[in-house]
N, C-alpha and C positions, 0 to 999 in steps of 0.2 A: 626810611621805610614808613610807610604811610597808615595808621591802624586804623583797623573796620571798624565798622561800625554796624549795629543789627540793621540798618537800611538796607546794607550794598546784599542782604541777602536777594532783593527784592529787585537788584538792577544791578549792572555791571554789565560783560562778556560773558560770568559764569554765572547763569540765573539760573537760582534753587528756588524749588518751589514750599513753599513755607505750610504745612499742615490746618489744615484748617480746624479746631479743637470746640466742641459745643459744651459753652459755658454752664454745664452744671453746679447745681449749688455742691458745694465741698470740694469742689477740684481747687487742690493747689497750685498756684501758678505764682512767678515770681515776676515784678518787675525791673528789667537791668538795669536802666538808670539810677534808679531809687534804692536798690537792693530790695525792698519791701517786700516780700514773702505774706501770703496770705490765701484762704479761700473762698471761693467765690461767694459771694451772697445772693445775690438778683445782679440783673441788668436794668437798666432804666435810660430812658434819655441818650440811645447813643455810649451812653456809659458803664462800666461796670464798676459792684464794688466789694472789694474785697474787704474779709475781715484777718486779722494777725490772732497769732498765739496767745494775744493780752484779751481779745476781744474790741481791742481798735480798728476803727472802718476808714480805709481810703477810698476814692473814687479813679478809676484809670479809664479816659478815652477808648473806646474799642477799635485801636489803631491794626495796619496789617504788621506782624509780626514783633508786635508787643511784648509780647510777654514767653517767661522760659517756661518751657514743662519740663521736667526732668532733663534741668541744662542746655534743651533744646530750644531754639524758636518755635513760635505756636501765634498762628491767631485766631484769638478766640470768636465766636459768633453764637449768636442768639440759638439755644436749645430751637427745632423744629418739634413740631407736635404733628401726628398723624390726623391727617380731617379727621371730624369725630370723634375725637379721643376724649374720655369724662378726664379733667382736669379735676382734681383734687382739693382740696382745703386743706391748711396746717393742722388742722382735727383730722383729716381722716375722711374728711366729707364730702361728698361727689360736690365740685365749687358749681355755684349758680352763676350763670354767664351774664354781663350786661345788667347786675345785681342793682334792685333802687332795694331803699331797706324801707319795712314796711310799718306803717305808724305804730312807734312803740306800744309796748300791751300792758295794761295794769299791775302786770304780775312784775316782779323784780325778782334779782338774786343779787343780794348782799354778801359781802367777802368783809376778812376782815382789817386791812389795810390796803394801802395805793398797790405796795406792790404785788399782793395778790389779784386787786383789779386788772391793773398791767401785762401781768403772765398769763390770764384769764383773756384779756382783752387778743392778747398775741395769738396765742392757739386757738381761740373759740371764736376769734372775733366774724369772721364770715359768716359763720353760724347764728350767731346772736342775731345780727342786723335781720336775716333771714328769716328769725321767726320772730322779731320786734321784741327783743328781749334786753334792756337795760340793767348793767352792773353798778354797781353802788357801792362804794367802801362803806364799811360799818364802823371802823374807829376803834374797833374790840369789841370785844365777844362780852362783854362786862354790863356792855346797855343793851344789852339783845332783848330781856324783855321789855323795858320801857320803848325801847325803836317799834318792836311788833304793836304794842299798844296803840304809838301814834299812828302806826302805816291804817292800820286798819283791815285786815284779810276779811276774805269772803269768795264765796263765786266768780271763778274771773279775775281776783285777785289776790292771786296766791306771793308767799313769799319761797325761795331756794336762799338759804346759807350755808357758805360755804367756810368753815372752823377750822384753824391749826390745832395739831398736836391734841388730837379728839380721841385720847386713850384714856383707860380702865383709872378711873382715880386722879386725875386729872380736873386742875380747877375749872376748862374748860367742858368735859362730859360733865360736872354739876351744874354747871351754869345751864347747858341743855339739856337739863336733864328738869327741870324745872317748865321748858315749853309743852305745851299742851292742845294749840292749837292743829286743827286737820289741816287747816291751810298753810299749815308752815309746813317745811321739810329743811331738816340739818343734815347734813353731811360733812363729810371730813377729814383729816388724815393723818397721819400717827407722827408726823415729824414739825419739829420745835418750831420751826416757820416754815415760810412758802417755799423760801429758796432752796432749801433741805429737798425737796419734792425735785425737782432739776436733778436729772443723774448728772454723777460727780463728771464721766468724760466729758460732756457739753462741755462745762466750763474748763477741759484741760485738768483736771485733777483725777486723782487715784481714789480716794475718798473724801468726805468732809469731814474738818477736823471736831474732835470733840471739846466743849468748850467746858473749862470747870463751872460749877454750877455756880451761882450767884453774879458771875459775866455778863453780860447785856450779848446775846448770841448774835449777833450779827457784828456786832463791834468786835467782839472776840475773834468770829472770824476774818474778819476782814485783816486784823493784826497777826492771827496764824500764819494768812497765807501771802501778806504782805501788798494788800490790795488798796491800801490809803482809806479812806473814809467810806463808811457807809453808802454814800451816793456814787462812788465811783463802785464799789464791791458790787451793786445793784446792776450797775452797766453793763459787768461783764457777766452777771448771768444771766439778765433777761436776752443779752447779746448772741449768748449759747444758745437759747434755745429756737430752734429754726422748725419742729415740729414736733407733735405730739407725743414721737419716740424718743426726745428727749428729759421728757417727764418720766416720775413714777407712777407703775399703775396706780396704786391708789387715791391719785390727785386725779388719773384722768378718769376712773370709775364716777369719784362722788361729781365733776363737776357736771357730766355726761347724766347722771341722774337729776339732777337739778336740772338740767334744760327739761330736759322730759317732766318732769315735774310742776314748774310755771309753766309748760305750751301745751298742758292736757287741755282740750276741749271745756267749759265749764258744764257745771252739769243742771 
């Protein structure tokens, strides 16, 4: 007895016609070869790719009748877009079509590690290039005033920082609490780092855990939830986040205020 195989859906005597499915980001779909279960992220190249439960990325051929939807066969194809339709930005923001980004502008906004640039860079990044606005890791909030000192602010060149964990009594609100320039502006957000600001389902979790105080937070969690080392923890959250609804408001207030902020007209 001779076993199928997902081709013979596609040829034989009894030819079924195989669904055509438009790859939306979040559809899950399964590969049967591989078993590998995942949802969709983008298409690129002919290919698409899919992310797992872990936040691991495959690439799968966009073959005819690839992949299972709910145990079925399915092939998937490129989302169609209606002529005219405003496409979007991961911020939220009408995308600019055939986008050159336009000579960066004096003003900066400084964050205060790589991986706040990064989660920054992910959501806002269309945006940024858009109005020539350049991110900067600042290292910590600890040389914030000697960094203003060097940058040098004025007309035209304004600074936006962007603070963790910027509450009430907080070594961070002292340290800002000390700027005095008009050409600065802080903003900020009430959670211990960046990744905290990521609602917990992006990453597949219920909450985040809480770490006993005196822990290195992000080492702590990464060993809560069983995510190996810091650079790998890092992968699977910036991996979550596929759009702005996957932040917390708070993060997307203050960084939303900071663009506005460096891209005011000078006066």
């Amino acid at each position: 007895m001779r076993s199928h195989s997902y081709d013979d859906v596609l040829s034989g005597p009894r030819k079924r016609k195989v669904p055509e499915v438009p790859a939306d980001p979040g559809l899950v779909v399964e590969d049967p070869v591989s078993g590998y279960c995942g949802a969709v992220v983008k298409i690129e190249y002919g290919n698409v790719v899919l992310e797992d439960a872990k936040g691991r990325h495959r690439v799968f051929p966009l073959a005819p009748a690839a992949f299972l939807l709910e145990g079925k066969p399915v092939t998937l194809v490129p989302v169609k877009r209606k002529a005219g339709a405003r496409q979007v930005s991961l911020s939220g923001s009408v995308r600019v079509q055939g986008l050159q980004a336009r000579v960066a502008r004096d003003s900066r906004i400084w964050v205060e590690g790589k991986h706040d640039a990064e989660l920054v860079e992910r959501v806002w990044g269309h945006d940024l290039r858009v109005e020539g606005v350049v991110v900067e890791p600042l290292d910590g909030v600890d040389v914030l005033a000697e960094r203003i000192a060097e940058f040098g602010t004025g007309p035209g060149r304004r600074l936006g920082v962007l603070v963790d964990h910027l509450v009430p009594g907080s070594k961070e609100s002292r340290l800002v609490a000390q700027v005095r320039d008009e050409q600065v502006l802080v903003t900020g957000h009430p959670y211990v780092d960046v990744w905290e600001a990521v609602r917990p389902a992006a990453v597949g979790i219920r909450a985040w855990p809480k770490i006993p105080h005196g822990t290195e937070w992000k080492a702590g969690i990464c060993e809560a939830l069983g995510w190996g080392e810091t650079y790998e923890g890092w992968q699977r959250v910036l991996a979550g986040v596929r759009s702005f609804r996957d932040l917390e408001t708070p993060l997307i207030g203050a960084v939303e205020r900071l663009i506005d902020f460096v891209t005011e007209p000078a006066e």
